[in-house]
Structure formats: structure tokens, C-alpha cells
NUKOLDREN-248671 format. One line per 2 residues: number of its first residue (from 1); for each residue x, y, z of C-alpha. Coordinates in steps of 0.001 Angstrom, whole numbers, plus 524288, in hexadecimal, padded with zeros to 5 digits. Layout:
residues N
NUM) X/Y/Z | ... $
This chain:
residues 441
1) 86FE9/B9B0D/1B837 | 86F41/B9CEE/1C686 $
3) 864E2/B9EB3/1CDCB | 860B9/BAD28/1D295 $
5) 86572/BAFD7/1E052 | 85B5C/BAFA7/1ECFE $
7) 8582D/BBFC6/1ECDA | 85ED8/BBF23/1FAC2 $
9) 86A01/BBB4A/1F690 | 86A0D/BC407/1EB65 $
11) 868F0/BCF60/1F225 | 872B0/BCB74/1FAE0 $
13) 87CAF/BCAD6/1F14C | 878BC/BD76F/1EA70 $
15) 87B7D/BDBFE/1F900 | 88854/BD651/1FC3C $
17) 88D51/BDABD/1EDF4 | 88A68/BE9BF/1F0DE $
19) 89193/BE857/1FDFD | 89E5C/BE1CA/1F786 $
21) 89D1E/BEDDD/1ED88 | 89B32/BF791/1F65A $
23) 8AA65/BFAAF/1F655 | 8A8DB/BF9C1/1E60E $
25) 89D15/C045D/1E7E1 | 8A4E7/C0FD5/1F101 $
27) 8B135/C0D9C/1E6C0 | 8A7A5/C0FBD/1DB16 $
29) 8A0B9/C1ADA/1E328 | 8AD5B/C20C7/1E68B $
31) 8B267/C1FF4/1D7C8 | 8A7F1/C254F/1D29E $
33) 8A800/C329C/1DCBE | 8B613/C33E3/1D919 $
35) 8B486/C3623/1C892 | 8ABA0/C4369/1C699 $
37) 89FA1/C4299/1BF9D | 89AB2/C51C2/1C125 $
39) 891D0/C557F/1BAE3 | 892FF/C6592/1B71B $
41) 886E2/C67F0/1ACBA | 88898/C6932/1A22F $
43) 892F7/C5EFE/1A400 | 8984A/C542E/1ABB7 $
45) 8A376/C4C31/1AFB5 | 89D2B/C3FB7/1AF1C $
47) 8A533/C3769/1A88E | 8AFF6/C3237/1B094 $
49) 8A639/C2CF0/1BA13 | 89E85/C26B3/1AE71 $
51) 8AA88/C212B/1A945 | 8AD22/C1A5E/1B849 $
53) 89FA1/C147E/1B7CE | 89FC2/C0EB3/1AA7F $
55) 8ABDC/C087A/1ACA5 | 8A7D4/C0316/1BADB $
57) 89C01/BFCF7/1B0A6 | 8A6F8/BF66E/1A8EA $
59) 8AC06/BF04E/1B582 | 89F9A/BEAF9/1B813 $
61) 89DC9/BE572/1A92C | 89468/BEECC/1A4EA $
63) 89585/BF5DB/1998C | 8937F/C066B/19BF1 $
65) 88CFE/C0DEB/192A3 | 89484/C1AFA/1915E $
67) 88C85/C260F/189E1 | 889C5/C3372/1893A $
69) 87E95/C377F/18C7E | 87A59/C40B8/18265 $
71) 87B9D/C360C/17967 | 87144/C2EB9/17D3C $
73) 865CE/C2FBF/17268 | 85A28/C391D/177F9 $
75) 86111/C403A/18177 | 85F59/C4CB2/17B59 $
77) 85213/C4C56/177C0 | 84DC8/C44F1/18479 $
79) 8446A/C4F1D/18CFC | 84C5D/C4CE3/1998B $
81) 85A59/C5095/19249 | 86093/C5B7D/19985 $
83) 86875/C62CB/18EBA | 87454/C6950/190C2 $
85) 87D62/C5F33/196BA | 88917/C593A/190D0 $
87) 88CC5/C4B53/1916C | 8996F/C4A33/18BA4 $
89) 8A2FE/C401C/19315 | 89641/C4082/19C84 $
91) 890D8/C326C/197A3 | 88722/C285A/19F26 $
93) 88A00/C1BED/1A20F | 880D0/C0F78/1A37F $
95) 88382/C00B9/1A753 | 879F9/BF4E4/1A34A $
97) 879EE/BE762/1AA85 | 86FF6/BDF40/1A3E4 $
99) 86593/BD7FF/1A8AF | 85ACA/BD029/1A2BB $
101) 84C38/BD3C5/1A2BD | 84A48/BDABB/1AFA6 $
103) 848A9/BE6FC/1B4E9 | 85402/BF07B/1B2B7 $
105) 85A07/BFBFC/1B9F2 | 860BD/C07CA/1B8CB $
107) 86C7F/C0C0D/1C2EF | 86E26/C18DA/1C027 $
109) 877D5/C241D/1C3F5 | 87E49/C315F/1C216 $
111) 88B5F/C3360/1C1EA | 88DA4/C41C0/1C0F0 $
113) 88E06/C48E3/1CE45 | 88C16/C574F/1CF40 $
115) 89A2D/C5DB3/1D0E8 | 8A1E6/C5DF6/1DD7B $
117) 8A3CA/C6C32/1DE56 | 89CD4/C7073/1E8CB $
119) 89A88/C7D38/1F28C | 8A0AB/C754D/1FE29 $
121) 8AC85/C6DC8/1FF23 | 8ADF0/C600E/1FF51 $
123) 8B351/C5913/20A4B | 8B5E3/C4C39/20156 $
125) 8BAF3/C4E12/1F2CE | 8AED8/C4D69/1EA22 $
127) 8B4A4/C44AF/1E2B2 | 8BC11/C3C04/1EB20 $
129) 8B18D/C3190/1EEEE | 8B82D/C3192/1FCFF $
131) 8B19B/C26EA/206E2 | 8AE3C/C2BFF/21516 $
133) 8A79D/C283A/21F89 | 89D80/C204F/216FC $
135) 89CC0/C2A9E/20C08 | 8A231/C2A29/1FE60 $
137) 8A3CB/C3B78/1FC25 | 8A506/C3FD7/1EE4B $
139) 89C13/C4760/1E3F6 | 89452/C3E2D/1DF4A $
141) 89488/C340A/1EA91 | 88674/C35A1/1EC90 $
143) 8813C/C3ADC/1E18C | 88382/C32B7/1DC44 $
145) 88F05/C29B6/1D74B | 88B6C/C2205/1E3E4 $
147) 87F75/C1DC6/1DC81 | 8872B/C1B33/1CFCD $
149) 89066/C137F/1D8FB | 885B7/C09D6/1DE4C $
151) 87FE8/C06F8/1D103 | 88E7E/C0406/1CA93 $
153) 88E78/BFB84/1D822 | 880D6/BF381/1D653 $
155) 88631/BF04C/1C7EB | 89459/BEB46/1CE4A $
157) 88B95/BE33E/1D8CE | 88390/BDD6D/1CCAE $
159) 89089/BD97A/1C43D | 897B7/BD3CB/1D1C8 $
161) 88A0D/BCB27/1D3D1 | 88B02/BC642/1C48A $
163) 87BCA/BCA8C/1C67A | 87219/BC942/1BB49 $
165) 8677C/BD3C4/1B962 | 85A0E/BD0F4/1B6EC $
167) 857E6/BDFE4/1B002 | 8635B/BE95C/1ABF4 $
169) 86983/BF30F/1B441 | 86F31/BFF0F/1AEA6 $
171) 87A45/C074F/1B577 | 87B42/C15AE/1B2EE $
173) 8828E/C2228/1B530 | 87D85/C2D63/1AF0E $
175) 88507/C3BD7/1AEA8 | 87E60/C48DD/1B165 $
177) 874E7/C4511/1BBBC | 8782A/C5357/1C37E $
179) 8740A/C604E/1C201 | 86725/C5B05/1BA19 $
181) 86C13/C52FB/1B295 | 865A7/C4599/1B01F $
183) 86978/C42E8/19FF5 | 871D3/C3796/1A243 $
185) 86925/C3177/1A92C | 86051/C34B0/19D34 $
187) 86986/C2EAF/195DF | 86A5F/C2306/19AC0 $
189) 85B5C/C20A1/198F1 | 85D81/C24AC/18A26 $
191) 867B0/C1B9D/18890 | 85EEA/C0FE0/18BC3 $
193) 8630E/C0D26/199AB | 85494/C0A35/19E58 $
195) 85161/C0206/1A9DB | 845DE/BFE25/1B257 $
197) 848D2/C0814/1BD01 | 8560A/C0EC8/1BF05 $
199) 85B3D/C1221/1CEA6 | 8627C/C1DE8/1CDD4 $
201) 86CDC/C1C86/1D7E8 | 86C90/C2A00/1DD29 $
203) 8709A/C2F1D/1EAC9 | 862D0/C2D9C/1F369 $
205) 86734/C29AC/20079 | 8635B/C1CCE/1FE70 $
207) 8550D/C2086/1FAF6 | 84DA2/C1BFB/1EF6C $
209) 84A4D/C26A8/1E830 | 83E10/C2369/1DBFB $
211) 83D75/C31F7/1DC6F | 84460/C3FAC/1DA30 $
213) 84222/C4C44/1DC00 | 8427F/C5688/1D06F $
215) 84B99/C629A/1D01C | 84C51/C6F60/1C991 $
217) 8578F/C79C7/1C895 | 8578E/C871D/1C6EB $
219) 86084/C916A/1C348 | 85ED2/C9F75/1C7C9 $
221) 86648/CAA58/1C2FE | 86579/CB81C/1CBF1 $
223) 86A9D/CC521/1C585 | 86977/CD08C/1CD93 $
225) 871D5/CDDC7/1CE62 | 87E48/CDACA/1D47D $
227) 88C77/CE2AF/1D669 | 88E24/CEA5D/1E4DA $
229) 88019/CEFEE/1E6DD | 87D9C/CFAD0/1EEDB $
231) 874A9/CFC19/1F84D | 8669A/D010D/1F369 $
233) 86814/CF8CE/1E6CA | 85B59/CF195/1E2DE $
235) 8583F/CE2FA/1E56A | 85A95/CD87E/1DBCF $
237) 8681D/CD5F0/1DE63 | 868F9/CC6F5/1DE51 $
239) 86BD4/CC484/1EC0D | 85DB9/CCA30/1EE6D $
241) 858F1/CC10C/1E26D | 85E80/CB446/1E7E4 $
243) 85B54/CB6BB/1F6A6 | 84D80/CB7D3/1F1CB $
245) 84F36/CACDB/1EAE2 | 853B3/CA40C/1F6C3 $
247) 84826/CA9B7/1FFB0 | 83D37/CA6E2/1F588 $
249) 84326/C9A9E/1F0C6 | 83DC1/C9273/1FCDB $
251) 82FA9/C9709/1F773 | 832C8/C8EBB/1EB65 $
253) 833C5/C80D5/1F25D | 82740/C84A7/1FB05 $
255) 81EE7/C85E6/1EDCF | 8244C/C78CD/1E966 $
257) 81F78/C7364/1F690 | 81507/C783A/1F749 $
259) 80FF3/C74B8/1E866 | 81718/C66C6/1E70D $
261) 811DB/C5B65/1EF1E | 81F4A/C5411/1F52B $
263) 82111/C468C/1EC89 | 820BB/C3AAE/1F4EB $
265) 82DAC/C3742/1F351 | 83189/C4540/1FBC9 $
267) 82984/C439A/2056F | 835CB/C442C/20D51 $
269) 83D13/C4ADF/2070A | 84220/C5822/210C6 $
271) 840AD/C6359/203E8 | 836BB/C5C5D/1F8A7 $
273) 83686/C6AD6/1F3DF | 8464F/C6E83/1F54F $
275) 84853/C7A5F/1EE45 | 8571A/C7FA4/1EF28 $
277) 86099/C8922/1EB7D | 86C2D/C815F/1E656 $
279) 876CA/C8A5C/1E290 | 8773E/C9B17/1E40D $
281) 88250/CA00A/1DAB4 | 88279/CAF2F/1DD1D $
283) 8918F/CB2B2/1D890 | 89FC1/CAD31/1DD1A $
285) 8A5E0/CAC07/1EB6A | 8B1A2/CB34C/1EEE1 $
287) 8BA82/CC0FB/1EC9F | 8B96A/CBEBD/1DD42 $
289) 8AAB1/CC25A/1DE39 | 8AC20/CD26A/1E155 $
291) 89FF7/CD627/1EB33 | 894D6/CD7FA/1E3BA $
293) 88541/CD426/1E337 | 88440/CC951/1D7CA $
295) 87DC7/CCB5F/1CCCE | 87784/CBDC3/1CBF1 $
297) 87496/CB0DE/1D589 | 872F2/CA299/1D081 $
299) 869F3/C9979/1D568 | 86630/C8C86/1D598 $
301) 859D0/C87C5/1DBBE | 855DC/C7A29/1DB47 $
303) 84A93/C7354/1DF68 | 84392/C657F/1E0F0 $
305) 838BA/C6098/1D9F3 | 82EE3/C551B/1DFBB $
307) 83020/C4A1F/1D3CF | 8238C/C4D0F/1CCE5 $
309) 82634/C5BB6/1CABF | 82920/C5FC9/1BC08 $
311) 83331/C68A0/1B9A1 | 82A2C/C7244/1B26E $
313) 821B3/C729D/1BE7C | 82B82/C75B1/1C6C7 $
315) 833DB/C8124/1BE6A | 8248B/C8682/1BCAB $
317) 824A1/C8774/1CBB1 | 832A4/C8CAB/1CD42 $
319) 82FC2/C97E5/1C227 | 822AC/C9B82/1C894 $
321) 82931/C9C0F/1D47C | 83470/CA254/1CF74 $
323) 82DFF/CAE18/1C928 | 82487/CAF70/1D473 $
325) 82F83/CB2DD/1DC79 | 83778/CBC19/1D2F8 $
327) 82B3A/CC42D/1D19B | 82AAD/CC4BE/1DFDC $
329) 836E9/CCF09/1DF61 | 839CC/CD5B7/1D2E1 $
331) 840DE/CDF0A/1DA72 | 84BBA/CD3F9/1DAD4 $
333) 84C1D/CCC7A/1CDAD | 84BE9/CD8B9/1C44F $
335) 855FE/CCF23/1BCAB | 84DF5/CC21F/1BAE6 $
337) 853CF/CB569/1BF35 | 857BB/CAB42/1B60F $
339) 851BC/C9E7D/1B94B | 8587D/C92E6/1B1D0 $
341) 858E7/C83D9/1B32B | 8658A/C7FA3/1B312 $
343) 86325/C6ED0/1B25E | 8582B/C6770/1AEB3 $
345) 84C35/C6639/1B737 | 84C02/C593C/1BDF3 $
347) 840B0/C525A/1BFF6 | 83B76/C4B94/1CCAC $
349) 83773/C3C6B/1CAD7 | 83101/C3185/1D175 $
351) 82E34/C23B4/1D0E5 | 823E9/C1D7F/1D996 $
353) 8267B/C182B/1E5FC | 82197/C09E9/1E48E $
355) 8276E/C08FA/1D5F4 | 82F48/BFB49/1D574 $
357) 83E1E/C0201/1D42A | 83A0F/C0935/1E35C $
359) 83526/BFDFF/1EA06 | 83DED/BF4A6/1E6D6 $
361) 84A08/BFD3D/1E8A5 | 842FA/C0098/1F63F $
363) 842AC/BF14D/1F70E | 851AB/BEFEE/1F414 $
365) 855AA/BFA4B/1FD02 | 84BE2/BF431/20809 $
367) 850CE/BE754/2068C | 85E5C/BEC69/20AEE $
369) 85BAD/BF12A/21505 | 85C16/C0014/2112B $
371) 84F57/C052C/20F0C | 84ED2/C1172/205C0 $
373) 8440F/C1C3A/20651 | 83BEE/C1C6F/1F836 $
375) 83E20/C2DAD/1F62B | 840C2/C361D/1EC51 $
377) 84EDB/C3C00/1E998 | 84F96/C4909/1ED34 $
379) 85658/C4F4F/1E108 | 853F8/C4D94/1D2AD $
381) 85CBA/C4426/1CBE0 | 85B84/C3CF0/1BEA1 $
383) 8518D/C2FF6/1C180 | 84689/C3B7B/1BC13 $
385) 84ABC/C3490/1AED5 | 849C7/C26E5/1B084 $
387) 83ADA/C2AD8/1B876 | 8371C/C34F5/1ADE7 $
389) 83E3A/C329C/19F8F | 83ED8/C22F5/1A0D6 $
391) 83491/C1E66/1A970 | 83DF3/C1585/1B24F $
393) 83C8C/C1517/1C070 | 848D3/C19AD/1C7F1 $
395) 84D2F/C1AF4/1D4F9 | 85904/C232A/1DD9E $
397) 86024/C19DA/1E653 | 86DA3/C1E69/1ECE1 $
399) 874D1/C1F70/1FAAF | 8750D/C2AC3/20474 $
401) 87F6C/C3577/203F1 | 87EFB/C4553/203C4 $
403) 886C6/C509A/1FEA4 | 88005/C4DDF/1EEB0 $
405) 8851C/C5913/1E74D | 88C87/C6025/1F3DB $
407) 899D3/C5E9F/1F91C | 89D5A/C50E5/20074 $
409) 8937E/C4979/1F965 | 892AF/C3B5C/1FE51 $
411) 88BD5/C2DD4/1FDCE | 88AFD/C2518/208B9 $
413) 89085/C1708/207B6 | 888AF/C0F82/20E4A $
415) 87C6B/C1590/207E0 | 8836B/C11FF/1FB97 $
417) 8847E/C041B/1FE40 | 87619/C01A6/20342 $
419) 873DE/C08F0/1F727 | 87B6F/C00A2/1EE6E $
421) 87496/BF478/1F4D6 | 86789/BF93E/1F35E $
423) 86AA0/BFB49/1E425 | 86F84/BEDF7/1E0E4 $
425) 8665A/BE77E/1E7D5 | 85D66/BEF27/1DFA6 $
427) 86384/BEC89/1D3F9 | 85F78/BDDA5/1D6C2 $
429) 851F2/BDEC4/1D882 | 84EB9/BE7B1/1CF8D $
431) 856C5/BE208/1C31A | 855C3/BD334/1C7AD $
433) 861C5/BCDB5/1CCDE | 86A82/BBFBC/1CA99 $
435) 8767F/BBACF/1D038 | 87E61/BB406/1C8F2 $
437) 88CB0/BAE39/1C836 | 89555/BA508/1CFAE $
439) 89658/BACE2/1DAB0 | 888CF/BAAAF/1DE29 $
441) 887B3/B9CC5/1DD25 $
């Protein structure tokens, strides 16, 4: 048996491999922007994509395990289950290369992207993975198929090396990540893919990320008198209701500032306390819709949560809040507004800052020469369930890029690449690394 390699020269070839399959990771990228994988709860179009990754793990000699994900024994009955999804042709897929008796990890990803309709136009087809001027464009680009890209890459770098693992690494893509979703990444825990620590390959801007911030959603329905109202009519129509609304909503995010001390890992962070309105739906556009005040107004407010918030704790807040302000003027809300919660609440999460999976990806990244900032993500995602359900440290690791969920959505390819890097060389410290094979004698 040969001897292990000098870790300089190790590293060095982990680093020359990801540069010769740098052309292998844009094509793979590229590919996997160009097959759909929307997800439209309750359903999702997941499958063609899923079907493209298991058979790029039969290229590399690993065998995929295909399942649906409401198949998996205890989903149903486990606490974090969100009910009411369907999973048919919507299945997870997971890889396995062995390794003998040292520490294991997780590379995990989601391949469903929130649809490409959106209010403004593309300039590049959503689905088109075009390259320009150092961008890959497409839904999904960044958010993140370029993360599902890089780990399908580290396992191709691993196969081309003939390298021998000293603990397992598992490969995942799980479906309906978006709109709240986190069960197949639920699933996969169920099924028995457990592992020392997992890196979610996310899109952080090349930060590492041991923490996230919560999220909750709200729906608001407004009903109001409506038809062509004459002048001396009383208030409550629902224009009144929702520009109230909008001028006492800024009130909200002041209490949450001032009651909830700012979690280390947003110090910097520009709005720790973002509370928004993210969609108004008051009746259609255009000559179909006669002139007339509307009888009712959607909306959606979301906020932000710091990572040790509960979700009971923070709808307590919201419906103190809430009724404090509809008190305020009963002269407006003679109809009472309907308050619903339209995905699960998603919880913040946190790992500590000197736990072994931070500092020695912080190490990795360092000793490339592309030092990362150690802060929190600033949206919820699904790494709550490997912190919370399964006690296994995780991280977010992932390349620059802009547009997530909006029109023109893009990674950056260079970002990409250092990203890529950083991950295999990772890889090899944590797991324990050995080349082997003729082509390193």
C-alpha cells in the first residue's frame, strides 16, 4: 500500500483537480438551471432534475437512492412534519462513498427553486443557464443548483483522484426546500443518512454561516364595503384598512428591537429586525376590472427572527401587537381581519463559533487564500433540522450572486470556483484523505 502523500502535496492535487473540472462544474451548473425543479405547494416539479443528478451518481460509480419521501418511516408522526404537501414523482436522492472509521459528512442541497414567474421581465430566459460576462443567469443559479453543482463536483474530483476516505461522505438533494418547506431534508435524516456534521451548500457569498435566522409568515385578509362609493360614505373601506396597516406596521419591527437583544452573529447585519410587506393582492389590473372600491386586500407580511426566538414567542408578540392596533380604530375594521399562517414557522439556529466544523472550515478557506467571515445567514432555510431534531453540527457555505427569487437571478463564476476549492479541500481534512493509484506514483 502506498504511502500517504506529504499534506502539501495533497492539497495541491485536490487543487489542480478542481481547476481541470472547473469546465465539468459550469456544464453541470448549466444543466441543472436548464431542467425545472419548481416548486408550487402543494406540489412540485422536482423530478426531472432529481432524475439528472442520480444518473450523474451512476457516472461517478455510486449507486443513488431514489425514494419518496413520504415513505420514509416516522415522517408523519415526526414533530417537525409539515402536513399538507404531496410528494408524488417529487423523490430525494442520496449518494454514499465509503470510508473506514473516521469522521463523516454530509453535502447537502435543494433542488427545487421557487418558480420563474415573476412581476418583472427577464432579460435572460429563466431557464436557459446563459453565460455572461462571468455570470451563469437562470432560476435557480444561485439558489441554489450552484451549490448542488459543487458538491456533484467535489465527488467527480474524489473518483478522478482514485481517493480513499477515512469517514463516509454522503451526497444529497432534497425537494421542497421553498416556501417553508424543509421535509426532505427531514427525510433524509429518517432514512439513516447521519453524519458527523453536514455543510449545506447554500448561496452565502462565500461566508460561513453556523447560524440562521428564523422566519414567520402571515396572511391578512381585509373586507371592507366596496362598489362606486359616494362621497359622505363611512370609513372602513379597505384602502383606509391597509394604508393604516402600512403606517403602523413600522411600529411592529421597533418593539422587536427594542425587546430582543441582536445575536452575535448580526452584529452586522444592516435590518436584524426586517419586518416586510411581501406581496399586496387588492383585485386584477386592466379594463376587465369595471371601476370600483374592492371589497377585500391580501397581505403578506413577513418578518425575521434572531435564532433563539421560539415561534410561540414571537406569534404571542405579533397577536398582542396585532389586536392593540385594531382596537386603536374600530371605526375601520367593523369586519374583523382574518389572520392565517399560510407555511410552517421556521425556526432560527446556531452553532457556536469555536465548534470544530467552524474553525476548521475557517482554516480551509484561510489556507487558500480566501478568508470567509464566520456570520449568520440572513434568511431561514432547512439546517434548523440537522441543529434542532438530530443534534449534528452544520454549516452554509456557497458563492456570491443576487437576484434569489427575482428576475435575472445569477451566480458568479469565479466565486463558484474558490467555492468549489474551499469545499474539497474541506472534504480532505475533515473525512481524512489518501491518494492512491498509478497515477500518483
Amino acid at each position: 500500500m502506498h504511502a500517504a502523500l506529504p499534506k502539501s502535496k495533497l492539497e495541491q492535487l485536490l487543487d489542480d483537480m478542481m481547476v481541470e473540472l472547473q469546465p465539468d462544474l459550469l456544464a453541470t451548473l448549466r444543466d441543472l438551471v436548464r431542467i425545472p425543479s419548481e416548486n408550487l405547494p402543494p406540489y412540485g416539479n422536482e423530478q426531472a432534475c432529481q432524475m439528472y443528478v442520480a444518473e450523474r451518481l451512476r457516472e461517478l460509480d455510486i449507486q443513488p437512492d431514489i425514494y419518496d419521501i413520504d415513505s420514509v418511516p416516522g415522517m408523519a408522526a415526526h414533530p417537525q412534519f409539515w402536513p399538507g404537501r404531496f410528494y408524488r414523482n417529487r423523490p430525494n436522492v442520496n449518494g454514499r462513498l465509503r470510508g473506514g472509521g473516521g469522521r463523516s459528512l454530509i453535502l447537502s442541497g435543494h433542488i427545487d427553486t421557487v418558480p420563474a414567474n415573476t412581476p418583472v421581465a427577464w432579460s435572460h430566459a429563466p431557464y436557459g443557464g446563459e453565460h455572461v460576462d462571468g455570470r451563469i443567469y437562470g432560476r435557480g443559479s444561485w439558489d441554489m443548483k450552484a451549490g448542488v453543482a459543487m458538491n456533484l463536483t467535489v465527488l467527480r474530483a474524489l473518483r478522478r483522484l482514485d481517493a480513499t476516505l477515512g469517514g463516509d461522505l454522503i451526497f444529497e438533494t432534497v425537494v421542497d426546500e421553498e416556501f417553508g418547506g424543509a421535509n426532505g431534508t427531514l427525510a433524509g435524516r429518517l432514512r439513516g443518512y447521519h453524519a458527523d456534521a453536514a455543510v449545506i451548500t447554500e448561496s452565502t457569498s462565500l461566508r460561513i454561516c453556523p447560524a440562521q435566522r428564523g422566519g414567520r409568515t402571515v396572511h391578512v385578509l381585509l373586507r371592507g364595503p366596496g362598489g362606486l362609493l359616494l362621497t359622505g360614505q363611512s370609513a372602513g373601506r379597505v384602502t383606509d384598512q391597509l394604508a393604516y396597516l402600512l403606517n403602523r406596521l413600522p411600529e411592529f419591527a421597533s418593539l422587536r428591537q427594542s425587546r430582543i437583544p441582536v445575536d452575535p452573529y448580526y452584529r452586522n447585519c444592516s435590518d436584524p429586525f426586517a419586518v416586510w410587506v411581501t406581496n399586496i393582492a387588492i383585485g386584477q389590473w386592466g379594463w376587465t376590472q369595471p371601476i370600483s372600491v374592492a371589497e377585500s386586500c391580501r397581505v403578506e407580511l413577513y418578518w425575521q427572527t434572531m435564532p433563539d426566538e421560539t415561534g410561540e414567542r414571537v406569534m404571542q408578540e405579533f397577536q398582542a401587537w396585532w389586536n392593540q392596533i385594531l382596537d386603536a380604530r374600530p371605526d375601520l375594521f367593523s369586519v374583523h381581519p382574518e389572520v392565517t399562517l399560510p407555511m410552517r414557522w421556521l425556526p432560527g439556529c446556531s452553532i457556536p463559533a469555536d465548534a470544530p466544523l467552524v474553525r476548521e472550515f475557517a482554516e480551509t478557506a484561510a489556507s487558500l487564500d480566501a478568508p470567509a467571515r464566520v456570520e449568520g445567514l440572513d434568511a431561514p432555510s432547512d439546517m434548523f433540522v440537522f441543529h434542532q431534531c438530530f443534534n449534528t453540527p452544520a454549516i452554509m457555505w456557497g458563492p456570491h450572486g443576487g437576484n434569489a427569487h427575482q428576475a435575472d437571478e445569477y451566480v458568479e463564476i469565479d466565486s463558484l470556483f474558490t467555492a468549489a476549492r474551499v469545499l474539497l479541500r474541506f472534504v480532505g481534512r475533515w473525512c481524512g484523505l489518501d491518494l492512491l493509484g498509478d497515477s500518483l506514483r
